[in-house]
C-alpha positions as CSV (number, residue, x, y, z in Angstrom):
1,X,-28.6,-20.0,-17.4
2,X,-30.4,-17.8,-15.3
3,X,-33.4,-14.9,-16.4
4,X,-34.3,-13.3,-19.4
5,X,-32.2,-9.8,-19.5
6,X,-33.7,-6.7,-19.5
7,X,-32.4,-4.9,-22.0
8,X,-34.8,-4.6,-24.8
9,X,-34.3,-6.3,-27.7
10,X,-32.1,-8.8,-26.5
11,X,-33.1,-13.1,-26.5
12,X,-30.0,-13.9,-24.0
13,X,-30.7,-15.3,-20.7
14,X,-28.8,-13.4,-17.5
15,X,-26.6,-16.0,-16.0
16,X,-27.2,-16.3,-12.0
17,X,-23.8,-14.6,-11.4
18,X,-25.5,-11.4,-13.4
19,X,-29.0,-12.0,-11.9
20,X,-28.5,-8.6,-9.9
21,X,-28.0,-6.7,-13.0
22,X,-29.9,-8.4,-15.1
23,X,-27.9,-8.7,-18.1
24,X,-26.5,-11.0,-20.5
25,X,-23.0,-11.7,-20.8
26,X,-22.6,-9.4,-24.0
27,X,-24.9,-6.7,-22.4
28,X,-22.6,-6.8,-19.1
29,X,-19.7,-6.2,-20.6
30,X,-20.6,-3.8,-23.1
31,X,-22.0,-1.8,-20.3
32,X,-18.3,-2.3,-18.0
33,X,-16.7,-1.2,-21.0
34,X,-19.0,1.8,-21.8
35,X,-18.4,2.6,-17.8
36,X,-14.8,2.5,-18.1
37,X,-14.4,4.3,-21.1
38,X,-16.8,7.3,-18.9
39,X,-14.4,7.0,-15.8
40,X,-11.0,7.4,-17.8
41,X,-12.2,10.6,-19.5
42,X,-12.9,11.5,-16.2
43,X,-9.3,10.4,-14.5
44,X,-7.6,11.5,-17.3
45,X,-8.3,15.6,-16.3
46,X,-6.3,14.3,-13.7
47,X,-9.1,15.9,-10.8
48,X,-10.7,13.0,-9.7
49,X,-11.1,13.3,-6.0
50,X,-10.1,11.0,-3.5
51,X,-13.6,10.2,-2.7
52,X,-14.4,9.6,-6.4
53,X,-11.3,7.5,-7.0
54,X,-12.4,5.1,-4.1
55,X,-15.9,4.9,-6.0
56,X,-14.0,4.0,-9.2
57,X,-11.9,1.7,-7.2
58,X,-14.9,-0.3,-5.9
59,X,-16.3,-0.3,-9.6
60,X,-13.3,-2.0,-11.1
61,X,-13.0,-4.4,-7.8
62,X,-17.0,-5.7,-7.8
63,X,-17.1,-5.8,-11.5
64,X,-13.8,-7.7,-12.0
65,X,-15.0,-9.9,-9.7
66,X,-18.7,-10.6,-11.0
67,X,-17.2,-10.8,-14.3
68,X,-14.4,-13.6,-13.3
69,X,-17.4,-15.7,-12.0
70,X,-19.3,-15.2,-15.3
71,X,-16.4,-16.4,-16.8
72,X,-15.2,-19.3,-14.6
73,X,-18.9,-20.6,-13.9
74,X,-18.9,-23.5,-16.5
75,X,-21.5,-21.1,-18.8
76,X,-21.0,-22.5,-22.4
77,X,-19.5,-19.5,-23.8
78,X,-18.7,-18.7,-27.6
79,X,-15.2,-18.1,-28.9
80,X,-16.2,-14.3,-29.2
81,X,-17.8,-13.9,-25.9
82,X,-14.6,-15.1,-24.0
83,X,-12.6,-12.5,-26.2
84,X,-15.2,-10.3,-24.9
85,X,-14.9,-10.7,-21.5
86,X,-10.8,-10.9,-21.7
87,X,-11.4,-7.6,-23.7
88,X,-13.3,-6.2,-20.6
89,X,-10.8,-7.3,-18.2
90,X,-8.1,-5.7,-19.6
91,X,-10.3,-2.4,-20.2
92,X,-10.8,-2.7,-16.5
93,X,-7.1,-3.3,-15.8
94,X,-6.3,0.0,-17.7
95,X,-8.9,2.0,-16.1
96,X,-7.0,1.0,-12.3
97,X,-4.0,1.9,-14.1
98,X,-5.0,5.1,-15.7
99,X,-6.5,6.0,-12.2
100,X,-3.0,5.4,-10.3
101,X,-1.2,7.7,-13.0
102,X,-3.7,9.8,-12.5
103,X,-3.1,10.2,-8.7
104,X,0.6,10.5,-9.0
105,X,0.4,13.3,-11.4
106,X,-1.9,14.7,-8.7
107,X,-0.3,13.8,-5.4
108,X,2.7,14.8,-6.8
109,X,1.6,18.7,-7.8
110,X,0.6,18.8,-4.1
111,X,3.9,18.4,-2.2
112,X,6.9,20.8,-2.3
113,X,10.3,18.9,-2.3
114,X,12.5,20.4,0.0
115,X,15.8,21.5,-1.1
């Protein structure tokens, strides 16, 4: 394991593939799954902007990805944490699908289809 995390209260160290953020396992992924939940309320209105959508789009990428090496690093992990952190994937997984619904609702109001 790596650092203590920051979060207060908490006696879980931060593994090295978390050092950046500082966080537990439990902590991380409560906090990806507190983000996603933000970012689909905000897709869901369906006027997300292309900029934005590229944001969200890095979010799920980077976080995916520091949370597969959290989970493939050889960490002793408890029965619950790993359905936490396959819990968090898929919440990940629906936020990149809720966000391509999302754009063809909107990319679809845009164009005329010629008759």
């Amino acid at each position: 394991m790596g650092t203590r995390g920051q979060t207060a209260g908490c006696k879980n160290d931060s593994p090295s593939a978390l050092a950046e953020q500082q966080l537990c396992v439990l902590h991380f992924t409560l906090s990806l799954e507190s983000g996603c939940a933000e970012m689909r309320r905000e897709t869901a209105l369906g006027n997300t902007g292309h900029e934005r959508q590229r944001e969200i789009m890095r979010f799920i990428t980077e976080n995916g990805e520091k949370l597969a090496r959290v989970a493939t690093s050889g960490l002793h992990l408890t029965d619950d944490l790993k359905a936490r952190i396959l819990s968090t994937f898929l919440t990940l997984m629906n936020l990149r699908e809720n966000l391509d619904r999302a754009s063809m609702r909107s990319s679809y109001g845009r164009h005329t289809v010629p008759r």
